[in-house]
C-alpha positions as CSV (number, residue, x, y, z in Angstrom):
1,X,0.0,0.0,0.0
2,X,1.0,3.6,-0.4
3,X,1.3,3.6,3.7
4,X,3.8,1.2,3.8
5,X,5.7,2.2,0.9
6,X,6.3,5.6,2.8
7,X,7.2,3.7,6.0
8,X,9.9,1.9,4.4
9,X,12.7,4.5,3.9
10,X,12.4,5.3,7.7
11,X,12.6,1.4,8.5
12,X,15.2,1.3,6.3
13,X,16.8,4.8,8.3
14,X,16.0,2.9,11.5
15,X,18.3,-0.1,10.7
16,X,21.4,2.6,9.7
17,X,21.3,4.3,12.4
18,X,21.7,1.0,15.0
19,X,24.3,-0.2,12.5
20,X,26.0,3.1,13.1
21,X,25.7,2.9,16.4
22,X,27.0,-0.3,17.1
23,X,29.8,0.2,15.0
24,X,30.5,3.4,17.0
25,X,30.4,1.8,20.0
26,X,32.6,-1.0,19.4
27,X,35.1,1.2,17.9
28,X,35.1,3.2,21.3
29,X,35.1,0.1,23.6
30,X,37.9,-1.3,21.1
31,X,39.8,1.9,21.7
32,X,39.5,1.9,25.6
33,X,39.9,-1.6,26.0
34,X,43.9,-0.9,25.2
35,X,44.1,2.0,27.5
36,X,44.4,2.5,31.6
37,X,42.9,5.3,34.4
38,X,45.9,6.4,36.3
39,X,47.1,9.2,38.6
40,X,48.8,12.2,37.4
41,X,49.2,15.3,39.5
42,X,46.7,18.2,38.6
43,X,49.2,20.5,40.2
44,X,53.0,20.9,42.1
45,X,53.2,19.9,45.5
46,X,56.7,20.1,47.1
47,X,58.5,17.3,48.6
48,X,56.9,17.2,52.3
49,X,53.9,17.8,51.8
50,X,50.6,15.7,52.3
51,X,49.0,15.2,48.7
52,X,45.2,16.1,49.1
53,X,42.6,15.0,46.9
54,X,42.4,18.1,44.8
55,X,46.0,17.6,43.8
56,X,45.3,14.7,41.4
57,X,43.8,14.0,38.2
58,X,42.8,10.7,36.4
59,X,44.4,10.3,32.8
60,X,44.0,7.7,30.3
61,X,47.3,5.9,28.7
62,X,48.3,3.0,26.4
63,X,48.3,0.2,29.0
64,X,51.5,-1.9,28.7
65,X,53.3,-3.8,31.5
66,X,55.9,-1.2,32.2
67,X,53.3,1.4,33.3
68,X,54.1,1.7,37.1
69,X,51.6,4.8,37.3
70,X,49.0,3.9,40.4
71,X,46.0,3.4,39.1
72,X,42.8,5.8,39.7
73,X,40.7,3.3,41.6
74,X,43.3,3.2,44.4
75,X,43.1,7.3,44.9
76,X,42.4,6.5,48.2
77,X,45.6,5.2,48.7
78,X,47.6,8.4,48.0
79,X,45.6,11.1,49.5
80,X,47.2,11.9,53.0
81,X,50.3,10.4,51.9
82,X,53.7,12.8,52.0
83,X,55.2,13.4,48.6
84,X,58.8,12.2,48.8
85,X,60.3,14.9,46.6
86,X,59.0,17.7,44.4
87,X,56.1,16.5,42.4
88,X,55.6,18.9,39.2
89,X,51.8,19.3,37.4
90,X,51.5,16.6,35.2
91,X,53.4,13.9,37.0
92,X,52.4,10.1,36.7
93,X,52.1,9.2,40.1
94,X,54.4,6.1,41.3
95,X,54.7,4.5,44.5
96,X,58.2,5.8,45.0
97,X,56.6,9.3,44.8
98,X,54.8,8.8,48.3
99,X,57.0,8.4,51.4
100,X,58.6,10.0,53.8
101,X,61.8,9.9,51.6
102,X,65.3,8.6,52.7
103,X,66.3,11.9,54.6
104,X,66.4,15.7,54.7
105,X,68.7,15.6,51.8
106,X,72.7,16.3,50.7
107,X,73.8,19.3,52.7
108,X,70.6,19.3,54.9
109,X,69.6,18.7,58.6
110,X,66.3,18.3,60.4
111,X,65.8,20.5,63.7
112,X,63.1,20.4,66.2
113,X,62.0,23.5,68.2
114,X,59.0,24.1,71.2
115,X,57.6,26.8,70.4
116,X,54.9,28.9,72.0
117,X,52.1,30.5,70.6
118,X,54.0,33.9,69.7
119,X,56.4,31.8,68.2
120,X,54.5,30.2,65.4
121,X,52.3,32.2,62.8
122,X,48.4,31.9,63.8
123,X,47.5,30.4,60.9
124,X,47.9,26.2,61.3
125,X,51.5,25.0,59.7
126,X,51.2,22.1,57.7
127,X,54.3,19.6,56.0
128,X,56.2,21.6,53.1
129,X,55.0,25.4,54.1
130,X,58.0,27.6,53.4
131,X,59.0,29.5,56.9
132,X,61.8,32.2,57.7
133,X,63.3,31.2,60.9
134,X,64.2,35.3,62.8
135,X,66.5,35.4,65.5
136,X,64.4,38.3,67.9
137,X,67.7,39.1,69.5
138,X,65.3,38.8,72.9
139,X,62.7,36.7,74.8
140,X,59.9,37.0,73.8
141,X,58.1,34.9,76.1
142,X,59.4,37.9,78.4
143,X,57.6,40.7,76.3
144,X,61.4,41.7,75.4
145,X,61.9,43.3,72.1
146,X,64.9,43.6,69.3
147,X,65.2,44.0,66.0
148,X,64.9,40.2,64.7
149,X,67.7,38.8,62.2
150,X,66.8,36.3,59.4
151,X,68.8,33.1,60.7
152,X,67.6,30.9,58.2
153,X,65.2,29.8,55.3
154,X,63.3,26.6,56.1
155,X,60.9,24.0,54.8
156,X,58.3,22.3,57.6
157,X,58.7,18.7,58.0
158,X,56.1,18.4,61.1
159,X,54.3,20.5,62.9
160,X,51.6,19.2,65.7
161,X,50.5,20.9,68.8
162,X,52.0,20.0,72.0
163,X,50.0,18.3,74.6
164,X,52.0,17.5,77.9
165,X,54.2,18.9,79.8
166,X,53.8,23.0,78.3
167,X,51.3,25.6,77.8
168,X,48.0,25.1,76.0
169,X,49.2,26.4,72.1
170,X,52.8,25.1,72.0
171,X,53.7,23.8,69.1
172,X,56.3,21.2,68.4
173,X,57.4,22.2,65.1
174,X,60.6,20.1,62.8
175,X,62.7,22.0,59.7
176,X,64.1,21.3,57.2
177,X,67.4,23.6,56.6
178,X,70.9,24.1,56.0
179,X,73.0,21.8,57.7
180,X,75.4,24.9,59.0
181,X,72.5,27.0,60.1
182,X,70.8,24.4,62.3
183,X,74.0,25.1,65.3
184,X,72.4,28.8,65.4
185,X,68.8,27.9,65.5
186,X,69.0,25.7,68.0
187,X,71.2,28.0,70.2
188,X,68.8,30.9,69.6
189,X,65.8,28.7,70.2
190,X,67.3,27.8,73.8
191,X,66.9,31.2,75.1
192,X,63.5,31.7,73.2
193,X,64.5,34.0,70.7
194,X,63.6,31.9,67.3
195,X,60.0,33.0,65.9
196,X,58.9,31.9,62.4
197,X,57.3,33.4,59.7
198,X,55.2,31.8,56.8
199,X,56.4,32.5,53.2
200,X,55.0,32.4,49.5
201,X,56.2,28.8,48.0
């Protein structure tokens, strides 16, 4: 009938477009199938400090069996873990990425300090903030003032508050820094003159 004859060229329109489809499709899946989610930093976060979940990204790459990336299901893994040295935007992460690392580094020392509230900047000091360590010249647990010197630049290994045995608001606080300026620091932060001050990166 006249109907049906007008009925077939979308029938026949119909069937195309699954054809299509299915051949789209199994191009796509064929296409994945060869590929792998990993992790891969969205931006830098220095050596130190704790990777958060807003500093990775999932990419997709050509699967093959020397890919040591970590894969994107096991994100859970790495957020909260320290980065072990600098990791730069873009970075496949790898398990020997996460870590505490095998020291402070060629030329380096780690130095502990109890500080009191004054001490420390008010905002909360987390694992790879950038610090100036100042020499006050003075106590200033005392209320004593001086003009402060610049003893050294420092990167924060650990910070935590302290909770026996000293005031409510110390701080115990460890740096990273020169291996010839920690002698000074810890001399300085003896008498209570060492007082830190957060940095740009």
């Amino acid at each position: 009938t006249v109907q049906r004859q007008r009925n077939v060229p979308w029938m026949v329109l119909g069937v195309i477009l699954v054809i299509g489809g299915a051949l789209v499709f199994a191009a796509v899946a064929s296409a994945m199938a060869g590929r792998q989610a990993v992790l891969a930093m969205a931006h830098a976060v220095p050596a130190g400090q704790v990777v958060q979940d807003d500093d990775l990204v999932v990419v997709n790459l050509a699967s093959d069996g020397n890919l040591r990336a970590i894969a994107a299901g096991d994100r859970h893994t790495v957020v909260g873990q320290t980065a072990a040295l600098d990791l730069i935007e873009g970075t496949l992460v790898t398990r020997d990425h996460l870590g505490a690392g095998s020291g402070p580094g060629e030329g380096k020392a780690v130095i502990g300090l109890a500080l009191a509230p004054g001490q420390v900047p008010s905002s909360e000091l987390a694992p790879g903030d950038r610090v100036e360590v100042l020499d006050t010249g003075a106590n200033p647990v005392a209320g004593e003032r001086a003009a402060p010197t610049v003893l050294a630049a420092a990167r924060v290994s650990e910070a935590k508050p302290v909770e026996t045995g000293a005031a409510t608001g110390d701080m115990a606080v460890s740096l990273v820094v020169d291996k010839d300026q920690a002698p000074g620091i810890a001399a300085a932060a003896a008498q209570k003159r060492v007082t830190l001050v957060l940095v740009s990166p």
